[in-house]
C-alpha positions in Angstrom: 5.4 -4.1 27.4 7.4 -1.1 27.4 10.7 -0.8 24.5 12.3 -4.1 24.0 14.8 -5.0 21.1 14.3 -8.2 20.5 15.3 -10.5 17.2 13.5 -10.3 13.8 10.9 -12.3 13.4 9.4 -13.7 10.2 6.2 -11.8 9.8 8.0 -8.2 10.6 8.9 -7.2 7.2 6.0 -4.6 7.0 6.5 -3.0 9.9 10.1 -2.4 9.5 9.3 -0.9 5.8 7.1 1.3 7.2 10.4 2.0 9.8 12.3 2.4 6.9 9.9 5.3 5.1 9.3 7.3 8.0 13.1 7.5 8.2 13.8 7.9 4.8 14.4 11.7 4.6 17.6 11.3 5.8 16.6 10.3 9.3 13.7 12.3 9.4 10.1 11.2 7.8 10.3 10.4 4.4 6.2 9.6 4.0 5.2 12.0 1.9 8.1 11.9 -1.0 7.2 8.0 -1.1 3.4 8.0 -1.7 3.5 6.8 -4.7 5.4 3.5 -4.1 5.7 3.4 0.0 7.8 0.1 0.1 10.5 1.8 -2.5 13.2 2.1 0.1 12.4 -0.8 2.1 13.0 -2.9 -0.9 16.4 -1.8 -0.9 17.7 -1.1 2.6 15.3 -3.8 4.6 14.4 -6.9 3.1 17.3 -8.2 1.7 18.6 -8.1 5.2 15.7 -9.8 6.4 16.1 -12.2 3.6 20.2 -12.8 3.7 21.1 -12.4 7.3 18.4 -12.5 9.2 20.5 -13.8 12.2 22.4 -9.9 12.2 18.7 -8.1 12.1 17.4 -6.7 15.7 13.7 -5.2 16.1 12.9 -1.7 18.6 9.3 -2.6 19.8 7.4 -0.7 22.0 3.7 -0.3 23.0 2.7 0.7 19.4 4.8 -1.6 17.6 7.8 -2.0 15.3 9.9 1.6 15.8 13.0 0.7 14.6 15.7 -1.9 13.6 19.3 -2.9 13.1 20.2 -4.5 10.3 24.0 -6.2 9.3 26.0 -8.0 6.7 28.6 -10.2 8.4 31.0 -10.1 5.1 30.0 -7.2 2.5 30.8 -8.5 -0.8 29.3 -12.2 -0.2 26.3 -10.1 0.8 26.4 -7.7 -2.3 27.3 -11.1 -4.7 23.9 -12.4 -2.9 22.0 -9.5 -3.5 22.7 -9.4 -7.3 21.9 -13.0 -8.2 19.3 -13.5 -6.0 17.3 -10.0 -5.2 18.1 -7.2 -8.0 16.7 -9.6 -10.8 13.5 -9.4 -9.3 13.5 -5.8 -8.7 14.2 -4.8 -11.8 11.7 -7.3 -13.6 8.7 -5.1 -11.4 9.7 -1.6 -11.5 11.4 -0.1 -15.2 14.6 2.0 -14.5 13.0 6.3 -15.4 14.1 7.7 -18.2 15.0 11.6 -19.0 16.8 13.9 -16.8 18.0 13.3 -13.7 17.2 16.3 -12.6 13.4 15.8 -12.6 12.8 12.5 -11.2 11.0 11.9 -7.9 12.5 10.2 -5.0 10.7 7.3 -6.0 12.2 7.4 -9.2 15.4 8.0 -8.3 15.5 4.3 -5.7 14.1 2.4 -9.0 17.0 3.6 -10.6 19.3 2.2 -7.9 17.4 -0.8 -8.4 18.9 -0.9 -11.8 22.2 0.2 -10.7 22.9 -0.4 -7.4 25.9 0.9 -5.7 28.3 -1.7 -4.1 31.1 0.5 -3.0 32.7 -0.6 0.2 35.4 1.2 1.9 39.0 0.3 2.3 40.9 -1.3 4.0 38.1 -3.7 3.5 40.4 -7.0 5.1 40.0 -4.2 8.4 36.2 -3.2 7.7 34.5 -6.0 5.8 31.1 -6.2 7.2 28.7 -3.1 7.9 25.4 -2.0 9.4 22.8 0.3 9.3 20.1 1.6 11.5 16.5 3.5 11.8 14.6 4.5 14.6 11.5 6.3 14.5 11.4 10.0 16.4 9.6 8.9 18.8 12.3 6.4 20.2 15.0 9.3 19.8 17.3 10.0 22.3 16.4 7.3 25.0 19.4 5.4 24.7 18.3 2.4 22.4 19.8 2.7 19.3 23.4 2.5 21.2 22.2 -0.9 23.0 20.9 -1.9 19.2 24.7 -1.4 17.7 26.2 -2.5 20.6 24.4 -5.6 20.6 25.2 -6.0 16.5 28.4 -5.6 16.5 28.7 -7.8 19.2 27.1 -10.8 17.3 29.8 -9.5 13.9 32.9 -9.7 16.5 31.3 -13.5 17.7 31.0 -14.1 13.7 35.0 -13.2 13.3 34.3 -10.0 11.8 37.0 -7.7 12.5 35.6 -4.5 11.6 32.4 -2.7 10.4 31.8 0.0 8.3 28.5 2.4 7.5 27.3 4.8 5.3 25.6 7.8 6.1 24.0 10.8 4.3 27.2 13.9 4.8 24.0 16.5 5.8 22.8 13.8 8.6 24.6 15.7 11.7 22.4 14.1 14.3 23.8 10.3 12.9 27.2 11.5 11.9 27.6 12.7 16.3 25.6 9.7 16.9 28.1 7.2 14.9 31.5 9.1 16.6 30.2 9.0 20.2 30.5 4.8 19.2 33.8 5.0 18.3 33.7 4.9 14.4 36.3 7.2 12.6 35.7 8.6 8.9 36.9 6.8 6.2 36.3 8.3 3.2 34.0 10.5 1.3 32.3 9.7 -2.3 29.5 12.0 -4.2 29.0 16.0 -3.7 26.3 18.4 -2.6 23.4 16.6 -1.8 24.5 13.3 -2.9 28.3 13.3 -0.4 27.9 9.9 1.6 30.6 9.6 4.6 31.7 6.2 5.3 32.6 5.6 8.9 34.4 2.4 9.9 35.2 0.7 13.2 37.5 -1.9 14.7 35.9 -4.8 16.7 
């Protein structure tokens, strides 16, 4: 078959979880800070894309399956209103919110909490940047030229949409994705958090 990227299809939603963990350490495989609830990050960053806007969701398969995805909301806060009334209530009903410090929680612990409070912040000027993206690709699809074809492809179908602008977050300490995002013409926006915690948002005209 070779690599193909091809449309979501109902029936994927495992597969790109299991995308979404072995890229959840900042790019790099998250597995084994997840064991004890694998599907915690997917919850968050996957399915409600699948669910809401599944015409704006791409798959990366090759010979040994799902590999990656690319995943988009065409209008951010219609997406985030969505979200809240129709996904959060049901996370939060199945997994409590941790208690105690901060400072000790797990990974896992610390997604449940963003179950509880999720974060909605989108960058301004958001009339310029309203919808946004993200993407994952496995290592083993690294550096062969297919996650550009995957955002080039997505923000294709956001400009056909009337979207006039995209925006992204990314982790500050992620270099690889912060050259990555650059070399596809998106400028910095803004910064929020510190340390470990700084997110960059990136934005680009379509």
């Amino acid at each position: 078959m070779g690599t193909i990227v091809r449309d979501y299809r109902p029936g994927d939603e495992a597969a790109a979880y299991f995308v979404c963990l072995k890229t959840g350490n900042h790019g790099d495989d998250g597995e084994a800070f997840y064991r004890e609830d694998p599907d915690a990050l997917g919850r968050l960053f996957v399915g409600p894309y699948l669910r809401f806007e599944p015409g704006l969701a791409l798959v990366l398969e090759d010979d040994e399956g799902i590999c990656g995805y690319a995943l988009g909301a065409l209008d951010s806060r219609s997406y985030y209103e969505r979200y809240e009334r129709e996904w959060r209530p049901g996370l939060c009903a199945q997994f409590p919110a941790p208690a105690g410090d901060p400072s000790s929680w797990t990974r896992v612990q610390s997604i449940h909490y963003l179950y509880h409070h999720p974060d909605y912040f989108c960058p301004a000027p958001y009339d310029i940047y309203p919808a946004h993206l993200h993407i994952d690709l496995i290592s083993r699809v690294h550096r062969q030229g297919h996650g550009k074809r995957m955002m080039n492809e997505l923000m294709d179908r956001l400009q056909a949409k009337g979207a006039p602008g995209v925006h992204l977050g990314m982790a500050a300490s992620n270099d690889r994705a912060y050259r990555f995002y650059t070399t596809l013409g998106f400028v910095e926006l803004c910064r929020r958090g510190n340390g470990d915690d700084e997110t960059i948002y990136m934005g680009k005209r379509l």
